[in-house]
N, CA, C and O atoms as CSV, one atom per row, in Angstrom:
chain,resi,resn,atom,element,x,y,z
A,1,UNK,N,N,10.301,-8.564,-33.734
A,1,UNK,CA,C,10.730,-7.637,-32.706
A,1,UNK,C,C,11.741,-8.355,-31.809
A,1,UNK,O,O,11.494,-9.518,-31.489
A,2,UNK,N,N,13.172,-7.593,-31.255
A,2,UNK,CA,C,13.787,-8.545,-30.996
A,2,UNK,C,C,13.432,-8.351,-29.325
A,2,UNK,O,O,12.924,-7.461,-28.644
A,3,UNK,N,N,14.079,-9.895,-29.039
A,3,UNK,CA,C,13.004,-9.798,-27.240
A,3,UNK,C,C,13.956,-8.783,-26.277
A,3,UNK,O,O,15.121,-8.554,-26.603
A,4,UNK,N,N,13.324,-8.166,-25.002
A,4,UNK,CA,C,13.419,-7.483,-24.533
A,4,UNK,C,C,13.779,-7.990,-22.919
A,4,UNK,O,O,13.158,-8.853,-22.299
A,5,UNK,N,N,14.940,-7.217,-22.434
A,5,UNK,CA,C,15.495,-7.635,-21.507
A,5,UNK,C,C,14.448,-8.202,-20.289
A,5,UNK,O,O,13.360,-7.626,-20.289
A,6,UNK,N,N,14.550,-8.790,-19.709
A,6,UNK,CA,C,13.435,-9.032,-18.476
A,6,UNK,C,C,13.165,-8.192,-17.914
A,6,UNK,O,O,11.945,-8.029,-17.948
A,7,UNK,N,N,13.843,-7.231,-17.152
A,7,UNK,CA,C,13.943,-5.789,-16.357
A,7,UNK,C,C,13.692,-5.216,-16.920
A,7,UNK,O,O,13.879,-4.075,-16.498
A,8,UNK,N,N,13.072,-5.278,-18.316
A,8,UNK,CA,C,12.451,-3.912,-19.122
A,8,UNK,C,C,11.402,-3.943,-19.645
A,8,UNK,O,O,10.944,-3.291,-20.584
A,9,UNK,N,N,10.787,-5.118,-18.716
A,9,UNK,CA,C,9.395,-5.511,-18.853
A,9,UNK,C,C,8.476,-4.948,-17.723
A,9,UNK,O,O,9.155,-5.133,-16.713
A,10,UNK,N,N,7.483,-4.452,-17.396
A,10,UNK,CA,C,6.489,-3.915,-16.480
A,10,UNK,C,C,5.310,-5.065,-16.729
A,10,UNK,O,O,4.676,-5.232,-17.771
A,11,UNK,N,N,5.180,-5.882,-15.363
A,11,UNK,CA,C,3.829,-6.500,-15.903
A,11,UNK,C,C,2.514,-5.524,-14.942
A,11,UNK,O,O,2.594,-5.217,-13.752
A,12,UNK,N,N,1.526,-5.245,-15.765
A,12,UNK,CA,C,0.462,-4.468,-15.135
A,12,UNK,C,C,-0.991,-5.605,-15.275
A,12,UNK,O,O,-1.311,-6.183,-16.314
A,13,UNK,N,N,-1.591,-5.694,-14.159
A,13,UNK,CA,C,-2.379,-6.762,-13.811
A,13,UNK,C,C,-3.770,-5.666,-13.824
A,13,UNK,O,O,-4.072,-4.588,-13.312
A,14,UNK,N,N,-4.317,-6.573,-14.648
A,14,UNK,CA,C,-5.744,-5.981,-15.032
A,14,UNK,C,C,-5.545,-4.934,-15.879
A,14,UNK,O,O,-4.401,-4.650,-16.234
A,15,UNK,N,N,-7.052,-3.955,-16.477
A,15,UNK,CA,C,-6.887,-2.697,-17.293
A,15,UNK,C,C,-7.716,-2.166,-16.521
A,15,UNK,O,O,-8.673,-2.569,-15.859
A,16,UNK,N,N,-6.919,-0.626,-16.802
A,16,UNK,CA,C,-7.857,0.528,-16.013
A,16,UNK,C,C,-9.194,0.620,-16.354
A,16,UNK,O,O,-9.560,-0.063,-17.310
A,17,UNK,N,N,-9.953,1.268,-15.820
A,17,UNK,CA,C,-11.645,1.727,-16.427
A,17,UNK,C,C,-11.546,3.278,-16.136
A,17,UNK,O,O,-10.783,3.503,-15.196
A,18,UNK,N,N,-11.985,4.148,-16.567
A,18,UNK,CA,C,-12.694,5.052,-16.818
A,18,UNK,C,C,-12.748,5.960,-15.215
A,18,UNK,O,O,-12.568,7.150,-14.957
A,19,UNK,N,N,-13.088,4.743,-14.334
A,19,UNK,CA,C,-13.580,5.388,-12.871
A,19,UNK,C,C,-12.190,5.368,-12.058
A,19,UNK,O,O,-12.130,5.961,-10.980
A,20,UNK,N,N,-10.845,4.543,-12.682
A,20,UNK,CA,C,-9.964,4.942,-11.814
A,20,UNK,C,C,-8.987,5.279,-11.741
A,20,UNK,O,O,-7.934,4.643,-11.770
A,21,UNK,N,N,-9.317,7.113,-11.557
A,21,UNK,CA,C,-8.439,7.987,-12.050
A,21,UNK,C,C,-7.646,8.594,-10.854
A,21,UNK,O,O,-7.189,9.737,-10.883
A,22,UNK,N,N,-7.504,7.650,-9.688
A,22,UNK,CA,C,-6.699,7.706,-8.237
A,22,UNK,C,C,-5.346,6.951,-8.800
A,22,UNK,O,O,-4.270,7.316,-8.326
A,23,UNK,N,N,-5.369,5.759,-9.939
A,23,UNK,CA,C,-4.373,5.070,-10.073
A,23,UNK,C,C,-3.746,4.737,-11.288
A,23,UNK,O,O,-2.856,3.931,-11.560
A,24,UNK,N,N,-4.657,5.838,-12.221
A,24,UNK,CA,C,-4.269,5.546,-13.531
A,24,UNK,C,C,-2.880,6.246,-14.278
A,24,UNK,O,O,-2.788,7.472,-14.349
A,25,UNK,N,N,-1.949,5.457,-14.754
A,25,UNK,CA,C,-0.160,5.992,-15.364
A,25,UNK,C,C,-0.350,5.988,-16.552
A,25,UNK,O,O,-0.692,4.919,-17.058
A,26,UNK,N,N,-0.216,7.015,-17.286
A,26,UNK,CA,C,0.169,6.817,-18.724
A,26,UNK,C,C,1.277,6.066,-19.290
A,26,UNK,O,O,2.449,6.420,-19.418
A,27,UNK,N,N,0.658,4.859,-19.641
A,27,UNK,CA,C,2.244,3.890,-19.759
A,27,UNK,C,C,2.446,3.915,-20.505
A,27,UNK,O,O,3.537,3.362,-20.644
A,28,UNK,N,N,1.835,4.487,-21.924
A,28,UNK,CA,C,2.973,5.140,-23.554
A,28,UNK,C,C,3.727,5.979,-23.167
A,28,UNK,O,O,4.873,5.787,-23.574
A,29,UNK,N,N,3.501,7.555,-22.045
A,29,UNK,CA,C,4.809,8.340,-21.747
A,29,UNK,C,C,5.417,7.596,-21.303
A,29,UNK,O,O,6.442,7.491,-21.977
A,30,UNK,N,N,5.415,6.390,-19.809
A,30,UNK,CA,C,6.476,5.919,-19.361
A,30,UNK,C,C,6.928,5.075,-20.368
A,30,UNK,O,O,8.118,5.201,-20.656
A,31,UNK,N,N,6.426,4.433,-20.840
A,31,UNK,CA,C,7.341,3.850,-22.251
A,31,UNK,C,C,8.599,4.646,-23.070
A,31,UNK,O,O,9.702,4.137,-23.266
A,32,UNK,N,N,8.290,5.687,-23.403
A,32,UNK,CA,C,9.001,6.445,-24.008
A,32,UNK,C,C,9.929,7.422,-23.051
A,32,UNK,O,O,11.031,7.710,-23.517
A,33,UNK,N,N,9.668,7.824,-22.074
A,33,UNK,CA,C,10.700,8.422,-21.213
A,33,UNK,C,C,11.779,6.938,-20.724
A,33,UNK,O,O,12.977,6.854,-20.992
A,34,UNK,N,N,11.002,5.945,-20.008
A,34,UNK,CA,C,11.956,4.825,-19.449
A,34,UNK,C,C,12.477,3.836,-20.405
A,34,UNK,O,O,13.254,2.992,-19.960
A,35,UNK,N,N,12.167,3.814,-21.649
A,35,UNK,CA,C,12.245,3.135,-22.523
A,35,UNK,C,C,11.605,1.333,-22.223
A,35,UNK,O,O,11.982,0.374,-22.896
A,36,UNK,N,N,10.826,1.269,-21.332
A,36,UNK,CA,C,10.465,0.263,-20.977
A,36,UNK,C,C,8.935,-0.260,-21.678
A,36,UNK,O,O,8.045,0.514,-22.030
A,37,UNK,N,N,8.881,-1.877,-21.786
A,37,UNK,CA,C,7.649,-2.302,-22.149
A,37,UNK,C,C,6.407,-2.610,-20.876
A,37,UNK,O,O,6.735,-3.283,-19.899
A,38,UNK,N,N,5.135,-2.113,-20.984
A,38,UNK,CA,C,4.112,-3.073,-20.371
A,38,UNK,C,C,3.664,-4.132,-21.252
A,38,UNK,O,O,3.458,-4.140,-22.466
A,39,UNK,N,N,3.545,-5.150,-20.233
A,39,UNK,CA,C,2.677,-6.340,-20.414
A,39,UNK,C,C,1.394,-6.160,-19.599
A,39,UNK,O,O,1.436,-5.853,-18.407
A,40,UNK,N,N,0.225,-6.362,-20.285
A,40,UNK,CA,C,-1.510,-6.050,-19.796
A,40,UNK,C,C,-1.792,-7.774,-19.439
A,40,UNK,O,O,-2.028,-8.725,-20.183
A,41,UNK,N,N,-1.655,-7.669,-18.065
A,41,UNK,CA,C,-1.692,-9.182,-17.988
A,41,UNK,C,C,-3.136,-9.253,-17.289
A,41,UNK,O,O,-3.546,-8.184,-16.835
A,42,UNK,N,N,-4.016,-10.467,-17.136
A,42,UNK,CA,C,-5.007,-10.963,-16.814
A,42,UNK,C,C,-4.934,-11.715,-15.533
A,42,UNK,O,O,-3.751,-11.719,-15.192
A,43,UNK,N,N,-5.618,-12.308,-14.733
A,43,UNK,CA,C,-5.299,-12.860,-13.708
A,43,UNK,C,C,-4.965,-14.345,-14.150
A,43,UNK,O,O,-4.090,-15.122,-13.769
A,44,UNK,N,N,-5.798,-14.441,-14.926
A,44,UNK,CA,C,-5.891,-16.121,-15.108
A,44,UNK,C,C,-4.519,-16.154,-16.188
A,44,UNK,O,O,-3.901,-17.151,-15.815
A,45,UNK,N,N,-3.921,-15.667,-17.098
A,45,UNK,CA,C,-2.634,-15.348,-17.527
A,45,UNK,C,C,-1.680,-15.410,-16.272
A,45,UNK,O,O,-0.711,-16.165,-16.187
A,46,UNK,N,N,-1.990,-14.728,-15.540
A,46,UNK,CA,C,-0.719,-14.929,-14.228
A,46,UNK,C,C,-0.465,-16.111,-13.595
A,46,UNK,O,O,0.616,-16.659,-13.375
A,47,UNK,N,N,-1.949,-16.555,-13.236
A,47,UNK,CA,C,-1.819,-18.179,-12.853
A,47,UNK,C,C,-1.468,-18.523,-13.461
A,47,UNK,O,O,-0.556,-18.829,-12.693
A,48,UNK,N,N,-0.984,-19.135,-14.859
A,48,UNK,CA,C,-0.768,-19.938,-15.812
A,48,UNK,C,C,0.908,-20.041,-15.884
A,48,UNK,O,O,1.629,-21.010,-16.120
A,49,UNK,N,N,1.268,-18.461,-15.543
A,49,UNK,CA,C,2.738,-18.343,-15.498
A,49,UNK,C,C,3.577,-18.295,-14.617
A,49,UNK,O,O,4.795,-18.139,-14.714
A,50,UNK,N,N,2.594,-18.504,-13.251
A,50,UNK,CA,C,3.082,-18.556,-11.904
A,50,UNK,C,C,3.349,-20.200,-11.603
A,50,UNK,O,O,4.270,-20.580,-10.879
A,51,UNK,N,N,2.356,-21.158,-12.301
A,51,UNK,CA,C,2.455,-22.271,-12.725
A,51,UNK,C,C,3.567,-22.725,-13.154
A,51,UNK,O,O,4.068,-23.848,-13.116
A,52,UNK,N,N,3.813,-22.015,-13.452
A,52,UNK,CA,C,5.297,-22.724,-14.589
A,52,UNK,C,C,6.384,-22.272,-14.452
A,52,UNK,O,O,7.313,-22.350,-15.256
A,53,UNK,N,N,6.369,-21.532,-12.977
A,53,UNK,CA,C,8.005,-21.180,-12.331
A,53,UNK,C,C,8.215,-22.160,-11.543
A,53,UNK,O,O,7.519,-22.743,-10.711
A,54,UNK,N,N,9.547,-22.299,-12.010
A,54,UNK,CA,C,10.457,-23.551,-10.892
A,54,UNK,C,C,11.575,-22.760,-10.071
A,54,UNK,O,O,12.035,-21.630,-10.234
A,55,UNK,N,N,11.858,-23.791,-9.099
A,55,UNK,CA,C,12.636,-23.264,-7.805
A,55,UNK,C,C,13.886,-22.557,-8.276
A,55,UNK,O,O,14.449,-21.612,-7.722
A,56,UNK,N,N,14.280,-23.285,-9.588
A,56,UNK,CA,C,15.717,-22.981,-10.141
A,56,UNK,C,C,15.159,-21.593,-11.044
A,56,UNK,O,O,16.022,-20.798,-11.415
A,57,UNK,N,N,13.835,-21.345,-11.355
A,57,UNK,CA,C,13.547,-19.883,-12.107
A,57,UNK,C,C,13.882,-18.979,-10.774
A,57,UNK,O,O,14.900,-18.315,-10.576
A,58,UNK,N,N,12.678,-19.151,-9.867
A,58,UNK,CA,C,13.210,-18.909,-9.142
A,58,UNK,C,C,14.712,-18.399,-8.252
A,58,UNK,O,O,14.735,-17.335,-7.632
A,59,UNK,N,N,15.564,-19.067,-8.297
A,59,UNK,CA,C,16.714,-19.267,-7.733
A,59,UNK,C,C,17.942,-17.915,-8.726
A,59,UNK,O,O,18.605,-16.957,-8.328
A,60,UNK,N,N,17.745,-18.462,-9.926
A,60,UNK,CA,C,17.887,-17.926,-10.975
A,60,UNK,C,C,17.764,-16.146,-10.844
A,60,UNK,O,O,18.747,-15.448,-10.594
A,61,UNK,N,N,16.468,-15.634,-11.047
A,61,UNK,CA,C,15.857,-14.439,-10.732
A,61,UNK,C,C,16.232,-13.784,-10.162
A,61,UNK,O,O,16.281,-12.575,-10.387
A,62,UNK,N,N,16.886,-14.723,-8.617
A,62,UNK,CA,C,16.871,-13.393,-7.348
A,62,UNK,C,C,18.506,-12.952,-7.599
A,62,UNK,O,O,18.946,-11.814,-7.437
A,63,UNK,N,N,19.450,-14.389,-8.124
A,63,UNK,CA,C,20.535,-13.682,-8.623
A,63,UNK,C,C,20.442,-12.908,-9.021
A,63,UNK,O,O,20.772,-11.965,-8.302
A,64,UNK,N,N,19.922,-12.512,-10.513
A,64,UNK,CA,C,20.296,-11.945,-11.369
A,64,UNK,C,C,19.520,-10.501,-11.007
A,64,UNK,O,O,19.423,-9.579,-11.817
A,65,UNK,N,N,19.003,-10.475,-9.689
A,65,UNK,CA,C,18.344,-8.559,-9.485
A,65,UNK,C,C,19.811,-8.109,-8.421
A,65,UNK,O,O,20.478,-7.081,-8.303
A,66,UNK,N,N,19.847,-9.309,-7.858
A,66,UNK,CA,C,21.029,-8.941,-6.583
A,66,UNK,C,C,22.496,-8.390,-7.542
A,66,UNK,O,O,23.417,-7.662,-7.171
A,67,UNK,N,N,22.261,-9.077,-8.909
A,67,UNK,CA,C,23.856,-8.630,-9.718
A,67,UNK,C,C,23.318,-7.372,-10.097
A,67,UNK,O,O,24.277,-6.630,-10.312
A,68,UNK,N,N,22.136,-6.712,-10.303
A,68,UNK,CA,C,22.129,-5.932,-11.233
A,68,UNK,C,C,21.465,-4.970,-10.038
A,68,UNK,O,O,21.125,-3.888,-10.518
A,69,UNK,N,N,21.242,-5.059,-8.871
A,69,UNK,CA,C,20.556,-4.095,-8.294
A,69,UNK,C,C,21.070,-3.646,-7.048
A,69,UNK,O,O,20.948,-4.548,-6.218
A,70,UNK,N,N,21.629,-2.561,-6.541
A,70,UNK,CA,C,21.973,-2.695,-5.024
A,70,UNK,C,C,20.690,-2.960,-4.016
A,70,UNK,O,O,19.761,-2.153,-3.985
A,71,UNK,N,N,20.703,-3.976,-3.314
A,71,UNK,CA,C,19.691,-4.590,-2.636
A,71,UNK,C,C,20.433,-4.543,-1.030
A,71,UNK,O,O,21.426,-5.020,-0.479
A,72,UNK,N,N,19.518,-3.841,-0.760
A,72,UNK,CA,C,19.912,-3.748,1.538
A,72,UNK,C,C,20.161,-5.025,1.711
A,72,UNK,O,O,19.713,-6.056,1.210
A,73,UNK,N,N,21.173,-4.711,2.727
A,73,UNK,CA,C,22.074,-6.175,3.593
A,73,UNK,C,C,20.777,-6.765,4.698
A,73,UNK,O,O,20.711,-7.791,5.375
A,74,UNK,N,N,20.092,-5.935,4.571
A,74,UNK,CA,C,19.305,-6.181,5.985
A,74,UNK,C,C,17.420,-6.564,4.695
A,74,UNK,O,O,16.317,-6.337,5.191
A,75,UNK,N,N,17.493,-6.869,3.860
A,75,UNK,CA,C,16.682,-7.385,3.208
A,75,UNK,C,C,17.081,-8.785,3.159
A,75,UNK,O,O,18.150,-9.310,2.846
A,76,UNK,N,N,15.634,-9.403,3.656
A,76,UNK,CA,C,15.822,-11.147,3.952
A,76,UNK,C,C,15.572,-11.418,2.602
A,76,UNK,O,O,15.076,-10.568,1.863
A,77,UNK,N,N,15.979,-12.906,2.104
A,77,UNK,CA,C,15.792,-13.708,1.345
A,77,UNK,C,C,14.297,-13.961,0.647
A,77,UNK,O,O,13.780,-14.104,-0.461
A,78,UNK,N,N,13.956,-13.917,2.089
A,78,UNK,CA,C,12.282,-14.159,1.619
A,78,UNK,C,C,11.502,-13.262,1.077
A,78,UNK,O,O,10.403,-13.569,0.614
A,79,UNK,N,N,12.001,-11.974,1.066
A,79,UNK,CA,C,11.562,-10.771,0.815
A,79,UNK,C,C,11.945,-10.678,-0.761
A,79,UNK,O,O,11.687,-9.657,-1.399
């Protein structure tokens, strides 16, 4: 499968249950309307990959939403 742009990745933390139907998305329609992928990530999966970002991933990242996204003048850095 060939890999998929970063921005067309959704990471979704944890899986739904049964009881929560206040927050539950059908993410095969949004798949197929947005053409976008979820990732079913775990917590301890997140740590692992939060681990292993560097300042320059980091650094990297916020470029590349600011090229591709109109982002408010009045949105800080830190944000």
């Amino acid at each position: 499968m060939p890999r998929r742009h970063a921005l067309e990745r959704v990471g979704v933390l944890g899986h739904y249950y049964c009881g929560m139907l206040d927050v539950y998305s059908d993410l095969t329609q949004q798949s197929s309307v947005f053409g976008n992928h979820f990732e079913l990530v775990e917590m301890c999966e997140l740590n692992e990959l939060r681990k292993a970002v560097t300042e320059d991933g980091v650094r990297a990242k916020v470029e590349q939403l600011r090229r591709e996204f109109d982002v408010a003048p009045e949105c800080e850095p830190s944000e």
